[in-house]
C-alpha positions, 0 to 999 in steps of 0.5 A: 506767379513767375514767368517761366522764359523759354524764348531759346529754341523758338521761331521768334520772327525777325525784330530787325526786320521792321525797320527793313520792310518800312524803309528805315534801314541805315547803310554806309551810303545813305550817310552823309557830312557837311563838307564831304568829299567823294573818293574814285579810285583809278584801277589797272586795266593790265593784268601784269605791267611794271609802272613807269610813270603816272600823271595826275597834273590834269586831274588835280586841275579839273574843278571840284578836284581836291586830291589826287592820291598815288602811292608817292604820297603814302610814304615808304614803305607803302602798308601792305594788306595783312593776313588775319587768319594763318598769319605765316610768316612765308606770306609775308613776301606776297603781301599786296601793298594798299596801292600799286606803285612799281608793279600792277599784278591784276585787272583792278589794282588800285594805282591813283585816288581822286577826292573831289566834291561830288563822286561825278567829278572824282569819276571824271576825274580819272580819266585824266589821270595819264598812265605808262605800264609796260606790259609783262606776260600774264600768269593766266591760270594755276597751270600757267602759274606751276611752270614758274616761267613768269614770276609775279614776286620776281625775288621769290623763285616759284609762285606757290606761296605755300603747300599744306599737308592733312594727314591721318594714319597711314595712307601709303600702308592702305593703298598697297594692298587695296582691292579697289582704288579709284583716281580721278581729277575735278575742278571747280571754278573761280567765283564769289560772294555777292552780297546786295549791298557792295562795299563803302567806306566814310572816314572822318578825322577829329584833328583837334582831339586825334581821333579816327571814325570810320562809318562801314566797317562789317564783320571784323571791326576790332582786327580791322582796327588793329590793322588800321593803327599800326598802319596810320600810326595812331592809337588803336582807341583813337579810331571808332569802327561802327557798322549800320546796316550791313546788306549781306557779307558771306564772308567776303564782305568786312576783310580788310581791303586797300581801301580801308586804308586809303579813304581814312588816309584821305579823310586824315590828308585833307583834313575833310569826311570823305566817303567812297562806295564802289559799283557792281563792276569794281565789286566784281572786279576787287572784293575777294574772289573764291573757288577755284580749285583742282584736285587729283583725288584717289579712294581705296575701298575694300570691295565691300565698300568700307573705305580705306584711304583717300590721297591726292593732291589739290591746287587753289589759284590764290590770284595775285596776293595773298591776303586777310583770309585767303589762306582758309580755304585752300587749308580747308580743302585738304583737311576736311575732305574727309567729311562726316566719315570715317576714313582711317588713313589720309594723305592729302596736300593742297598747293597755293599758286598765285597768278595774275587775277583778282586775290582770293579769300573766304566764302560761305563755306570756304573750302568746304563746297569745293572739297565736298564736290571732289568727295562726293563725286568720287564716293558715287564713282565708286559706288557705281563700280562696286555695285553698291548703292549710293546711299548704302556706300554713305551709310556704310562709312558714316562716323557713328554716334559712339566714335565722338569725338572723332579726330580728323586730319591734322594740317600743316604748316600752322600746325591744326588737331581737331576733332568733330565734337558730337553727333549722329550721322545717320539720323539726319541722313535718314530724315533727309531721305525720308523728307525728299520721299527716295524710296518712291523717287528711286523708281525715277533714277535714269528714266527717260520721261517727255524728253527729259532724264531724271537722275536723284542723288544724296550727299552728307556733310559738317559744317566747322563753326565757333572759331576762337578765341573769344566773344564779348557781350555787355549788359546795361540794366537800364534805370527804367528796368529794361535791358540793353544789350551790346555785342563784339559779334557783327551782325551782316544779315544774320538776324543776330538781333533776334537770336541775341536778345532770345538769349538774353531774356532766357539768361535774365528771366525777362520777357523780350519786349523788355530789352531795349535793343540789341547793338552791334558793330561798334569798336565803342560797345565792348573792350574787345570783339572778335565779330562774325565769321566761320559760324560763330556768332551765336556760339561765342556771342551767345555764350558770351551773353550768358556770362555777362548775364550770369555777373549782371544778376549777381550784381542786382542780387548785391545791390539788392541784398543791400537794399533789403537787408538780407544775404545776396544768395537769398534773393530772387531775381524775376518778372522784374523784381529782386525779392527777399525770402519774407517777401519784400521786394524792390524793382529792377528799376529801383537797382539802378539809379544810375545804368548798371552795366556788366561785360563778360566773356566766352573763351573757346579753342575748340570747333563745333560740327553741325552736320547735316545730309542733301538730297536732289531731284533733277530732269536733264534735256540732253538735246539742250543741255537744260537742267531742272531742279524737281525737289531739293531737301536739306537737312542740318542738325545744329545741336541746340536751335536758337531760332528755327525760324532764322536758321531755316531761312540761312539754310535755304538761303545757302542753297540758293547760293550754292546752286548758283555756284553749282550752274551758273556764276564763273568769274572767267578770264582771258589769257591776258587776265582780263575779267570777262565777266565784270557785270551782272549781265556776264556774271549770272546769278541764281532769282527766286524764281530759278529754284522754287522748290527748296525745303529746308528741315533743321533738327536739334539733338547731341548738343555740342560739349564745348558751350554752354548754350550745346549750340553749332554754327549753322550758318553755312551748312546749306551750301556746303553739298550743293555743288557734289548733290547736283553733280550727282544727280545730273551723273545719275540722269545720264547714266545711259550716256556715261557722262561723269561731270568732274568740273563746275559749273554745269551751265547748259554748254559744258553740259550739252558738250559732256552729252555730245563727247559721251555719244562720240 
């Protein structure tokens, strides 16, 4: 009898996760070399200086010192971080260079690297290192930065590196005669990825063969390889990237850093393996920050609440480079405020200002959370002077089923189309509400009960994915007849293993328990990879998996038409054997004397758009300031489901990590650009215990058109809302007091002070 394989679309438990629980996870820092030495790396402790002198003499004499490494020694000109998405040629100028050395422009900079026997003595070893910078006036924040009266590329004549512009229609013509407008500013504020496992880097240099392997690259291997040989100078397949376990990216994680240049420099300098991990506070300090962003924002609405126009202007603080993926946001913030509605006429322009702090890049959502934010907030403001209610006012304005695919705003510079590919909108609005009970709650909206103010509120969103242009995916029938699966796509925490091999079992009629295993992360799997982010993995992967699953049967089916003497098409490829029409057959592993292995591809330049609704219940103690979260409902359709299990798990884990963004994590600075919050007990971040009451519901319905799996990226969707459904609700809380929240985080002060200046 055939077994009939349906693994896609069912919640199939995480395979990768019993090495986890067990203990036998492998990361970059439990690997170690003979002979390896440990890299510290001395970073600026002034925002903004020019260097006139670094002494290293002490250091080298310290005991188990073997190097110390200052920018002198990396030849001129000095390699500079690339960018690896909106590679523009305006960049160029602010590119940051691996390691300082006439100029620091932030707190964290890299100056000097220490390679010695054990990391104990590389760290004691900078503090031996003598500096002498003189100090320039610090660009603090964005509004500093627009004045242009301190320069941080003094051959430029402004700090904006670059304006983008989203248009659509004609914004001016909908304003002129709007009966109702409204403009208002909001702000959200600078903070980060934070992934359990900080970065690390082993890098070991074959010199007799001329060959590079760096042990901790994650996400983008491929690229990051690219980057790396144009800057050594070496062939690009002289150098291996390989991954291990990955404890979480988000984005942030896997770009190309300073450092992973400067320990594979080192490993080829002295000739040893060298290996660096960084602590919590050079993590806080140096990976990509993200956020921080202002907007001055303006609606126009008929006043039966159908909008009109939206326009405005958004400022991004880019820190002080821009680098690998910095750009994305700040693009995203402009082009897709617009949302899941359909809003006819847009004029909106985003400003990239550089200041003295740590670069930006990309993170869960990049873009998304902070424009949603400014959306959502403005639609209730609205909402609320037109008397119409804030679910009426969404519904009203949602693209309906029949306008896909619907072109949003295209952006320039690097000019963008897109459109969003499919969907209904309103479903998964209404199932949102129906999840989190409105009609009942509704009674609650501003009511006063046992000290505390209750307010709910909803917001709706989509959530781009599958960025091209193309995956690899390689198949490996083995000779006992079990599969291998290798993938360009990295897997940093995604349950991509899984995800994967479900694919693959269904494209080859397998059982799952027949696949091997599922490998990633290695520049050695596959000719070309693209790796993971901007919700593409299962998308381009999973598409790339089924094009190599469709070569490897036809090439069984060749090998088996020879074997049994009959046509290729006539054979039939199941439950682990390959049959002719009169029945003989032979096994799989009788196909494969020798490993049979196929390598396929999925090419794609368009994005899919899951999408999806939030809904939120909160109590506010307006004596204090507290906020408490009652219910919390997220909703994501992602066309087709490959695992609902994992993507209910990405969806309310995203939450957390929005409501994190939404009360608690600033990365604050001083005037003088010094990081205030440089450890975990300044930098808050939400626990299990914070929010318990999260519920997440994912739906599959109008798959994308775009691939061939009809699946969406859905990896980011739960954050997205987060900030703009619980400002919202915490407006609708104290509506009695007036209090309007424009700018995040809502921590239990700024709160307490909104109550406080409403009651003057």
């Amino acid at each position: 009898m055939k077994t009939v394989n349906a693994f896609v679309g069912q919640p199939v438990e995480r395979l990768e996760d019993l090495r986890f629980v067990r203990g036998r996870g492998q990361y970059v820092d439990d690997l170690a070399r003979n002979d390896m030495l440990h890299a510290a790396i001395l970073r600026s402790a002034v925002a903004h200086g020019r260097i006139r002198a670094i002494d290293v003499s002490r250091a080298r004499k310290m005991p188990g010192v073997h190097a110390v490494i200052t920018a002198a020694d990396l030849g001129d000109p000095i390699p500079l971080v690339p960018m690896r998405l909106q590679p523009m040629p305006e960049f160029e100028a602010f590119g940051q260079p691996v390691m300082a050395r006439d100029k620091v422009r932030y707190v964290g900079e890299a100056l000097a690297m220490v390679l010695a026997d054990s990391a104990a003595v590389a760290e004691d070893a900078l503090s031996a290192i003598a500096l002498d910078i003189a100090p320039l006036p610090a660009v603090s924040n964005w509004l500093v930065s627009a004045k242009n009266e301190t320069l941080l590329f003094e051959n430029k004549d402004s700090n904006a590196t670059m304006k983008f512009r989203a248009v659509l229609g004609d914004a001016a013509a909908a304003f002129k005669d709007a009966p109702y407008r409204r403009r208002e500013r909001f702000s959200t504020q600078r903070h980060t990825a934070l992934p359990m496992e900080p970065r690390g880097l082993l890098a070991e240099w074959d010199a007799a063969n001329g060959r590079l392997t760096v042990s901790g690259a994650a996400k983008v291997l491929f690229a990051n390889r690219r980057i790396l040989a144009k800057q050594l100078g070496i062939a690009v397949d002289a150098i291996d990237m390989v991954e291990y376990d990955v404890g979480g990216s988000f984005g942030a994680r896997g770009e190309f850093y300073p450092e992973d240049f400067l320990i594979p420099f080192a490993a080829r300098h002295v000739g040893r393996p060298v290996k660096w991990t960084e602590d919590r506070r050079e993590h806080l300090m140096c990976m990509n920050h993200a956020r921080e962003a202002a907007c001055d924002v303006e609606i126009a609405c008929t006043r039966d609440g159908k909008i009109l126009g939206l326009r405005g202007h958004a400022f991004v603080d880019m820190g002080a480079y821009m680098r690998t993926n910095g750009a994305v946001g700040a693009r995203n913030i402009a082009q897709f405020m617009s949302g899941p509605y359909r809003i006819p006429d847009i004029d909106l322009d985003t400003t990239l200002l550089l200041t003295n702090k740590t670069p930006v890049g990309t993170y869960r959502g990049p873009g998304r959370f902070e424009t949603d934010f400014f959306r959502e907030r403005l639609f209730d403001m609205a909402a609320r002077d037109l008397g119409i209610d804030q679910v009426e006012f969404r519904r009203r304005n949602l693209v309906a089923a029949a306008e896909m695919p619907y072109t949003v705003a295209t952006i320039a510079p690097f000019e963008s189309k897109d459109e969003l590919d499919s969907g209904d909108y309103q479903v998964t609005l209404d199932r949102c509400l129906a999840e989190f009970g409105w009609a009942e709650k509704a009674k609650l909206k501003g009511k006063l009960i046992d000290g505390r103010y209750h307010g709910l509120a909803v917001c709706c969103f989509i959530e781009g994915g599958a960025a091209g242009p193309k995956e690899s995916a390689r198949l490996q029938l083995e000779t006992d007849g079990r599969l291998t699966v290798y993938m360009g796509s990295s897997g940093v925490g995604q349950g991509l293993e899984t995800a994967f091999a479900q694919i693959a079992a269904d494209a080859m009629d397998m059982p799952m328990d027949r696949i091997n295993n599922v490998f990633h992360g290695s520049t050695a799997y596959v000719s070309d990879g693209y790796g993971s982010y901007h919700s593409r993995s299962i998308v381009m992967g999973g598409s790339a998996v089924l094009d190599a699953a469709a070569k490897l049967r036809q090439a069984m089916s060749a090998e088996a038409a020879r074997r049994l003497n009959c046509g290729a098409t006539e054979v039939s490829l199941a439950d682990g054997r390959a049959t002719a029409p009169g029945g003989k057959s032979v096994s799989w592993a009788e196909l494969a004397p020798e490993p049979l292995s196929v390598e396929g591809a999925f090419s794609n330049h368009k994005h899919t758009w899951a999408y999806g609704a939030h809904a939120a219940h909160v109590s506010v103690d307006p004596r204090t300031g507290h906020v408490a979260l009652i219910d919390y409902v997220a909703v994501e359709n992602c066309g087709r489901m490959i695992n609902p299990l994992t993507l209910k798990g990405q969806l309310v884990g995203a939450v957390v990590q929005g409501l994190g963004g939404a009360f608690l994590e600033h990365l604050a600075y001083d005037e003088q650009g010094q990081l205030l919050t440089g450890s975990l007990a300044d930098y808050l971040v939400p626990t299990a215990s914070d929010f318990p009451k999260i519920r997440g519901y994912v739906m599959e319905s109008h798959p994308s058109p775009i691939n061939p799996l009809g699946a969406k990226g859905a990896g980011e969707g739960g954050i997205i809302s987060v900030g703009g459904v619980i400002a919202n609700a915490i407006a609708d809380a104290l509506q009695s007091f007036g209090v309007e929240p424009r700018d995040l985080p809502l921590s239990p002060p700024r709160l307490w002070q909104l109550i406080q200046d409403a009651r003057v």
